[in-house]
Chimera marker file (.cmm) of the C-alpha trace (Angstrom):
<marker_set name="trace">
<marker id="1" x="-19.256" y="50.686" z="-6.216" r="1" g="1" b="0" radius="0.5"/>
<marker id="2" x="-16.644" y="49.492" z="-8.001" r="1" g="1" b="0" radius="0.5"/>
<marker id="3" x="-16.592" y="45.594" z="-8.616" r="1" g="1" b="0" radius="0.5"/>
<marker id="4" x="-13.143" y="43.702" z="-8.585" r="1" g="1" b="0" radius="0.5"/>
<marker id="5" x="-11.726" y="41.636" z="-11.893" r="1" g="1" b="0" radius="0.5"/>
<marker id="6" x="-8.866" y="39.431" z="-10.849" r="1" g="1" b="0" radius="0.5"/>
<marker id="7" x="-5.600" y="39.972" z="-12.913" r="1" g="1" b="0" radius="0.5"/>
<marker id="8" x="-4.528" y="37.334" z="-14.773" r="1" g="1" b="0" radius="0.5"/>
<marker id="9" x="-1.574" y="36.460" z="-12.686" r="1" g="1" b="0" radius="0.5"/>
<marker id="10" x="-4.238" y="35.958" z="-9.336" r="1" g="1" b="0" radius="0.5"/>
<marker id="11" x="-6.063" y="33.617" z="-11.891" r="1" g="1" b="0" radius="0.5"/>
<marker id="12" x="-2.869" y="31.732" z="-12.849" r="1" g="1" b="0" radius="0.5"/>
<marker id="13" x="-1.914" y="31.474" z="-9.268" r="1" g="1" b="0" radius="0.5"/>
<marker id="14" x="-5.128" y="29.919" z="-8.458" r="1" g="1" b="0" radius="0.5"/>
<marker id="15" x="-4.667" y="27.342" z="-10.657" r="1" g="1" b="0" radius="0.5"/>
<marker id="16" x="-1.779" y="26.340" z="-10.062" r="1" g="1" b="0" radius="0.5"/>
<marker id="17" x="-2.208" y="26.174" z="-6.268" r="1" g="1" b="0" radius="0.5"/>
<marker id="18" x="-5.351" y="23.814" z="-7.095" r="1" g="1" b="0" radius="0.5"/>
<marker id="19" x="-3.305" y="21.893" z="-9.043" r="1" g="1" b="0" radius="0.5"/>
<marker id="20" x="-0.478" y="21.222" z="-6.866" r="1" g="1" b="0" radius="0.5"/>
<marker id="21" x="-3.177" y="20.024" z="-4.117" r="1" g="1" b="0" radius="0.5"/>
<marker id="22" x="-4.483" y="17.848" z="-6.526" r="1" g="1" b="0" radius="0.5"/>
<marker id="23" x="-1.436" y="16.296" z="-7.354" r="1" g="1" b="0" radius="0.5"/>
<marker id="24" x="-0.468" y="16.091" z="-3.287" r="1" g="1" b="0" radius="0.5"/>
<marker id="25" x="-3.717" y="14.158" z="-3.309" r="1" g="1" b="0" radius="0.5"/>
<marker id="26" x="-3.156" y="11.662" z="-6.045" r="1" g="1" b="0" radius="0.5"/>
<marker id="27" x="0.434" y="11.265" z="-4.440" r="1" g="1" b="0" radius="0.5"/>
<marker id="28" x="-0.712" y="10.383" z="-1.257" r="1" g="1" b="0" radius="0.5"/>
<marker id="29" x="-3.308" y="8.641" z="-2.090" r="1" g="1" b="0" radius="0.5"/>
<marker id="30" x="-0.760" y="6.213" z="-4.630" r="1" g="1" b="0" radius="0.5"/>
<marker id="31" x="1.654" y="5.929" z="-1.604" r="1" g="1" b="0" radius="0.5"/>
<marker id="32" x="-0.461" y="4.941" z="0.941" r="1" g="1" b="0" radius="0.5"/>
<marker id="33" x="-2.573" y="2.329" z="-1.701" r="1" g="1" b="0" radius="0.5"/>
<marker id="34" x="1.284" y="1.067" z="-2.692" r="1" g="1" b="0" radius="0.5"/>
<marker id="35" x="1.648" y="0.383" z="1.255" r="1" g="1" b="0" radius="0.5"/>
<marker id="36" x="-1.699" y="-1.354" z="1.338" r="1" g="1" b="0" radius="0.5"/>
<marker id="37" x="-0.724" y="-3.679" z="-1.408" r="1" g="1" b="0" radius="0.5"/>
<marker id="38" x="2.403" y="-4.415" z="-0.386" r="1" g="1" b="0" radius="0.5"/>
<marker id="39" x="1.296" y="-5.172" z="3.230" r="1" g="1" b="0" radius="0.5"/>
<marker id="40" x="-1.244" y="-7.499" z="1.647" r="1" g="1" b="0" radius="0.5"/>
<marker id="41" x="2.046" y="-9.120" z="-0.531" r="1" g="1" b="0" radius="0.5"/>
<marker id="42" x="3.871" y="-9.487" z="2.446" r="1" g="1" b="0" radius="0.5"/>
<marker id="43" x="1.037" y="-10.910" z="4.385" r="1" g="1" b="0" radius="0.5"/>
<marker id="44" x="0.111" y="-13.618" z="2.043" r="1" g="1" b="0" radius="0.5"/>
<marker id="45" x="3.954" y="-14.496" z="1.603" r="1" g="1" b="0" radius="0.5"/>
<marker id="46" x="4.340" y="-14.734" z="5.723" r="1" g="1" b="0" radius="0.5"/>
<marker id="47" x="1.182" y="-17.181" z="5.938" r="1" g="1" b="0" radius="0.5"/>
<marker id="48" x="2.533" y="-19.237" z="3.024" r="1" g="1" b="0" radius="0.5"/>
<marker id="49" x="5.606" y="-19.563" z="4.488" r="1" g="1" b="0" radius="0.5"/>
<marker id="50" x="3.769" y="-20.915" z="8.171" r="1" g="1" b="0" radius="0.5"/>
<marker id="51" x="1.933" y="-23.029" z="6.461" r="1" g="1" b="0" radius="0.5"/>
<marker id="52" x="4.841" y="-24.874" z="4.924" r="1" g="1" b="0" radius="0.5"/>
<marker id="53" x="6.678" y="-24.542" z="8.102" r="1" g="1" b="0" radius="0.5"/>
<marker id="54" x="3.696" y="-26.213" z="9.401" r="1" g="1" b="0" radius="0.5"/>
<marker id="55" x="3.568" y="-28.701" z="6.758" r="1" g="1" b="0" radius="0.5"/>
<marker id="56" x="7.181" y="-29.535" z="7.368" r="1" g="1" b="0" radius="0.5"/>
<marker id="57" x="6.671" y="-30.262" z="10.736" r="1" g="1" b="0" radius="0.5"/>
<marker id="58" x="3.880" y="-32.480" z="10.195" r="1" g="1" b="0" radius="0.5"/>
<marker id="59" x="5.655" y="-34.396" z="8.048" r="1" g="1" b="0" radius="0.5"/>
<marker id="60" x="8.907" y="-34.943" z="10.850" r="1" g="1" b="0" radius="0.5"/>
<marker id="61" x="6.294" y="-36.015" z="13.060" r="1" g="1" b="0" radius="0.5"/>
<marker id="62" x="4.557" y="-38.131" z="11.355" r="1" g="1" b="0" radius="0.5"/>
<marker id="63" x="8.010" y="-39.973" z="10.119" r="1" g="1" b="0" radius="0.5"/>
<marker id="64" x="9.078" y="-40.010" z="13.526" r="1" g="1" b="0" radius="0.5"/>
<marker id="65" x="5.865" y="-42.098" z="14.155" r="1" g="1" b="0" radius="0.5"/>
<marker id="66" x="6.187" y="-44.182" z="11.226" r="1" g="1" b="0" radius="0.5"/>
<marker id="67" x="10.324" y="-45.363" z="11.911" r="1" g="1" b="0" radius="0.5"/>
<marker id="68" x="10.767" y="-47.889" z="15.281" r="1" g="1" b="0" radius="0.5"/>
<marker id="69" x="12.589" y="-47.011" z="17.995" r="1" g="1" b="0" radius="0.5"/>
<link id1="1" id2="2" r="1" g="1" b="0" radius="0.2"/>
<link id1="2" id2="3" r="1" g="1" b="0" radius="0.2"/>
<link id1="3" id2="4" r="1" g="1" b="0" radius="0.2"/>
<link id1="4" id2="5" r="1" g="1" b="0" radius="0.2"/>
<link id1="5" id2="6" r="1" g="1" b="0" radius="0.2"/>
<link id1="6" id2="7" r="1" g="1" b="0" radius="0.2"/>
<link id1="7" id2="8" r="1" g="1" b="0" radius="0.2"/>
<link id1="8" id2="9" r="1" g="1" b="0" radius="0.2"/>
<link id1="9" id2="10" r="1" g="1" b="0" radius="0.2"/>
<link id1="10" id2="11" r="1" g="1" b="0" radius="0.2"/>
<link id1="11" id2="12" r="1" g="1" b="0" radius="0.2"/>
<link id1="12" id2="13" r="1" g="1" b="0" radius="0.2"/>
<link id1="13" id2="14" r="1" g="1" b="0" radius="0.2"/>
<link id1="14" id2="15" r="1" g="1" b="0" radius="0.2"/>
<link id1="15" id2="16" r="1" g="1" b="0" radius="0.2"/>
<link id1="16" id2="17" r="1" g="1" b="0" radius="0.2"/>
<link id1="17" id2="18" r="1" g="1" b="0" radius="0.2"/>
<link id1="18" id2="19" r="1" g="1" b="0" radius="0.2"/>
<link id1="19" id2="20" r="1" g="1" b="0" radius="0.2"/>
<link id1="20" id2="21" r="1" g="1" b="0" radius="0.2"/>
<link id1="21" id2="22" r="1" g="1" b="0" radius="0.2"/>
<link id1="22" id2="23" r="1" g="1" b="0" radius="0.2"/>
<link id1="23" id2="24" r="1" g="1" b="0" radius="0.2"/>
<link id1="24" id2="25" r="1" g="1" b="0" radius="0.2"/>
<link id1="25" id2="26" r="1" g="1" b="0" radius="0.2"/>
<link id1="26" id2="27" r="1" g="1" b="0" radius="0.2"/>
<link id1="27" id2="28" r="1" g="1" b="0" radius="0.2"/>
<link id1="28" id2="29" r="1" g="1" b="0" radius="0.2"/>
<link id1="29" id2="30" r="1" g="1" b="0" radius="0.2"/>
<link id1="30" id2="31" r="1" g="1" b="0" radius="0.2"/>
<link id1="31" id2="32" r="1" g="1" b="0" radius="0.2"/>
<link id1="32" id2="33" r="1" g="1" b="0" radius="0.2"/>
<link id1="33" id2="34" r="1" g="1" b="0" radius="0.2"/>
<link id1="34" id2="35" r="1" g="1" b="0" radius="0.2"/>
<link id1="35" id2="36" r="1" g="1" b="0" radius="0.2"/>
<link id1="36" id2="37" r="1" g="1" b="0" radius="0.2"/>
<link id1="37" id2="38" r="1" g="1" b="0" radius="0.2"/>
<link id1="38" id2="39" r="1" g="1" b="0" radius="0.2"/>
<link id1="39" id2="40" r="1" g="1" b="0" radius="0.2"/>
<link id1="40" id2="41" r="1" g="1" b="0" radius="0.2"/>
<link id1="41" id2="42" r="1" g="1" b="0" radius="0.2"/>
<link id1="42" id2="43" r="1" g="1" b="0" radius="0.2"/>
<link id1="43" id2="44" r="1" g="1" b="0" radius="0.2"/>
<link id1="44" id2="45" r="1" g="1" b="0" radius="0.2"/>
<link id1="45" id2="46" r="1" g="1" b="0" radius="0.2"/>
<link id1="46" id2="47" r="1" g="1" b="0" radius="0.2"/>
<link id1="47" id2="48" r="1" g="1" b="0" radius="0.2"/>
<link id1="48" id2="49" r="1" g="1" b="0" radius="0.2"/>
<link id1="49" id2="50" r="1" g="1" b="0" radius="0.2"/>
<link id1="50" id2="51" r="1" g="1" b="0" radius="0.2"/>
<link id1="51" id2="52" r="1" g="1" b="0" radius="0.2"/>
<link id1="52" id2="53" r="1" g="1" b="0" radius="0.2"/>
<link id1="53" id2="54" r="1" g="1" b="0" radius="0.2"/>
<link id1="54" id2="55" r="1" g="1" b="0" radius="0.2"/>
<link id1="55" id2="56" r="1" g="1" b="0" radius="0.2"/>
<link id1="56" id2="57" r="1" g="1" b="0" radius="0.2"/>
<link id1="57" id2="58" r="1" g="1" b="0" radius="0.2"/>
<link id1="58" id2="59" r="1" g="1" b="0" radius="0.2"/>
<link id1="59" id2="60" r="1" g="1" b="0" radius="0.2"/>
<link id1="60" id2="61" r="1" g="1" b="0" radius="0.2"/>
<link id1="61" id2="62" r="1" g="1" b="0" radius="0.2"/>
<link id1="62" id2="63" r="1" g="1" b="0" radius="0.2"/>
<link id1="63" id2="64" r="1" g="1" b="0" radius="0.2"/>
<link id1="64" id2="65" r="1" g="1" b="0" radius="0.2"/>
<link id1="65" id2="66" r="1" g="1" b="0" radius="0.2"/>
<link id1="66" id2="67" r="1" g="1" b="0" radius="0.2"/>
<link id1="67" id2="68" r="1" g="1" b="0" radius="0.2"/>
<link id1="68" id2="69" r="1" g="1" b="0" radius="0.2"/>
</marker_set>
């Protein structure tokens, strides 16, 4: 029985097809943690800018209290 030795070409091929999954992985997987972090940025930036908005309002009222009709 004759036993098979892969060429060197089936070898190279190899290799390079685990290679470009690994580097489909590590793309995905910096895309989708980009996303994440910019959600998070853009999350943080919307609840700053309620809680001025907030703030502001807070403020109107409380001069609109304070001045005599």
């Amino acid at each position: 029985m004759e036993t098979y030795a892969p060429a060197t070409s089936d070898v190279l091929c190899i290799a390079i097809g685990i290679g470009l999954l690994v580097w489909c992985s590590l793309a995905v997987y910096t895309a989708s943690r980009s996303d994440r972090l910019h959600q998070e940025h853009s999350m943080a930036s919307l609840q700053r800018s309620m809680e001025d908005s907030l703030r502001t309002l807070r403020l109107r009222r409380a001069m609109k209290r304070s001045i005599p009709e």
